[in-house]
C-alpha positions as CSV (number, residue, x, y, z in Angstrom):
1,X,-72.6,31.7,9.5
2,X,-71.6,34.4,7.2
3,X,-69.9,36.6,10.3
4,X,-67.8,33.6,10.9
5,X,-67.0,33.0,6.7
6,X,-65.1,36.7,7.0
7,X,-63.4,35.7,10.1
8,X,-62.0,33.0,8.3
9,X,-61.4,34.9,5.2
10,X,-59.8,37.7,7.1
11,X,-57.6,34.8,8.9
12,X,-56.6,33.4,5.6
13,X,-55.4,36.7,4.2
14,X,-53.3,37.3,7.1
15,X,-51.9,34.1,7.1
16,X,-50.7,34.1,4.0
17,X,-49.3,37.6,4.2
18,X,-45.5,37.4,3.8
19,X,-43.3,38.5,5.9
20,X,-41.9,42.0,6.7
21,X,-38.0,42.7,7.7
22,X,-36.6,45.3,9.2
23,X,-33.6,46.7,10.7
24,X,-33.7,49.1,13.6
25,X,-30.1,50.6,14.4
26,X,-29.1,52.9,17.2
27,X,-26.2,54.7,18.4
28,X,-25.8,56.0,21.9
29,X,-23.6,58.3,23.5
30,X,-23.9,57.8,27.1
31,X,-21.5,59.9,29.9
32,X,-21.5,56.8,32.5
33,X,-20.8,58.4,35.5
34,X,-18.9,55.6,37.3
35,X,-20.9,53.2,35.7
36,X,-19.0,50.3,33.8
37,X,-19.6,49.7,30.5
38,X,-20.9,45.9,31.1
39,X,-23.9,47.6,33.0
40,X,-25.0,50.0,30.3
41,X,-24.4,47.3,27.6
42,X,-26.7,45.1,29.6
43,X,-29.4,48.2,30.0
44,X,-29.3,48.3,26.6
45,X,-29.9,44.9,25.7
46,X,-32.9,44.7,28.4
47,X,-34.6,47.2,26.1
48,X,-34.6,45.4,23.0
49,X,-36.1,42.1,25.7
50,X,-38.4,44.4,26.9
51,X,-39.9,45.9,23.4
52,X,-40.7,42.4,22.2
53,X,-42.1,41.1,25.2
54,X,-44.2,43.8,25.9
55,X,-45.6,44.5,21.9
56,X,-44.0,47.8,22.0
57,X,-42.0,46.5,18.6
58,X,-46.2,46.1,16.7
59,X,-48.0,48.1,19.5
60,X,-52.0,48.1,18.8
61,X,-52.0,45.8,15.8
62,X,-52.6,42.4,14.9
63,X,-49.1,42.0,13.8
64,X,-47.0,40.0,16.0
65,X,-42.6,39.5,15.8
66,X,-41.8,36.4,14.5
67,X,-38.2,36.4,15.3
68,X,-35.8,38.8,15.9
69,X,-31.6,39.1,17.0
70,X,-30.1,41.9,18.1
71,X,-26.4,42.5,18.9
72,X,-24.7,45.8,20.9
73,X,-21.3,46.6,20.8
74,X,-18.9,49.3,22.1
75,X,-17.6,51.5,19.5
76,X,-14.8,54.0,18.9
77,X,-18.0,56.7,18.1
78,X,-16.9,57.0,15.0
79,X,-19.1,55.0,12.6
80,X,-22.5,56.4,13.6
81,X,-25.4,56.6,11.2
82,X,-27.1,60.3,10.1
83,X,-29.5,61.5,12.4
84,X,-33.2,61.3,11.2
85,X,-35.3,61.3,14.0
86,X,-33.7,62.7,17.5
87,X,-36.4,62.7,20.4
């Protein structure tokens, strides 16, 4: 009886967690070699699908998306964000 109390506890806590937001924003430069621009915009989009349905966006955690909207567009190149992290 008492394991099950702390579950529910524990369940409680994380219900009533609020909400986390976050913004994730990415610039690509991509040499398409004959490939059109609808097909890479499509790749692209596909991998934002893919993160979410496959956890990838909370991984190993408990945490799970609650919603989430993503939009890519084709640029000029010239309004990219500072590097932080390059892999």
């Amino acid at each position: 009886m008492e394991g099950q109390q702390d579950i529910a506890r524990t369940q409680r806590y994380h219900l009533s967690m609020k909400p986390l937001y976050f913004r994730l924003t990415l610039d690509v430069t991509i040499n398409p070699q004959g490939v059109d621009a609808d097909t890479l915009s499509h790749r692209l989009k596909q991998i934002v699908k893919d993160a979410v349905a496959r956890g990838t966006v909370t991984g190993e955690t408990p945490a799970t998306v609650l919603r989430y909207s993503y939009a890519v567009q084709q640029t000029n190149g010239s309004h990219t964000i500072p590097p932080l992290d390059r892999q």
